[in-house]
C-alpha positions in Angstrom: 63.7 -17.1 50.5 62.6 -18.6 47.2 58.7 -18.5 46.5 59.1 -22.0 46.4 60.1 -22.3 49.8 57.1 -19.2 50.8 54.5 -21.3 49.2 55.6 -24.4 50.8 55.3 -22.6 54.6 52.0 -21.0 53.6 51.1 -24.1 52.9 51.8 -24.7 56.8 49.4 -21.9 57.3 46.4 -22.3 60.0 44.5 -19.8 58.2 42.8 -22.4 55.3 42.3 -19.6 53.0 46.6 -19.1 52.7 46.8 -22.6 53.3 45.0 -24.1 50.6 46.1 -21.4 48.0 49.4 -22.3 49.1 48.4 -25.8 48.3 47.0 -25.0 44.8 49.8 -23.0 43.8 52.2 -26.2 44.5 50.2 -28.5 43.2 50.8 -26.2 39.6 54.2 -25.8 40.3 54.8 -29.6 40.7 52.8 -30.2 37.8 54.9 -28.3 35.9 58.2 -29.7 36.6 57.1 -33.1 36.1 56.2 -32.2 32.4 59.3 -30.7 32.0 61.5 -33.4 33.2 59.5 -36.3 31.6 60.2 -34.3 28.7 64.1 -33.9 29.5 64.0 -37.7 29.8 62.4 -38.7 26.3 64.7 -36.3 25.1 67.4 -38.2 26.2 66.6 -41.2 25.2 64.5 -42.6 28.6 61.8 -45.6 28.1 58.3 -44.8 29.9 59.5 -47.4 32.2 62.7 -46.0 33.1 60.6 -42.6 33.8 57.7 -44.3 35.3 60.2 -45.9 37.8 61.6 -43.0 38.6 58.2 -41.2 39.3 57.2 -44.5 41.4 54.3 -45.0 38.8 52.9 -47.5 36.6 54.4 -47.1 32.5 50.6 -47.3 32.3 50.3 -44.0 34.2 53.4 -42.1 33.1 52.5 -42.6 29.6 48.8 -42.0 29.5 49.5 -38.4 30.9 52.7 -37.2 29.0 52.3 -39.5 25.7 50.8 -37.1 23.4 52.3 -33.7 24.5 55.4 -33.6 22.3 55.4 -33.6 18.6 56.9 -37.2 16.6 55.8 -41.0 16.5 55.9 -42.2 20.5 58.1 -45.5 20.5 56.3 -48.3 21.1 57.4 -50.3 24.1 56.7 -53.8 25.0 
């Protein structure tokens, strides 16, 4: 079993003390792959709207979180 899968049914957990580490834990992991794939994305060329859309978000949203964490001018997008 993956520790992804492990966290996800601790998360399940009726003890709130597993449960809500479980949660935590996600909640870092999830957090990390979203920086990595909105990165994979500028990288290859993706608008903050074609990412924004995919992450069911606002450009607004999408871009005010991951605009400034990689080096070079951000496009300007109208």
């Amino acid at each position: 079993m993956s520790d992804a899968t492990k966290l996800a049914a601790a998360a399940g957990s009726a003890d709130p003390g597993v449960g809500l580490r479980a949660v935590l834990a996600l909640r870092r992991l999830l957090e990390t792959l979203e920086m990595l794939q909105v990165g994979n994305a500028r990288k290859a060329g993706w608008s903050w709207q074609e990412i924004a859309d995919a992450l069911e978000v606002s450009r607004q949203a999408v871009h005010k979180k991951h605009a400034g964490r990689w080096p070079g001018p951000d496009r300007r997008e109208k």
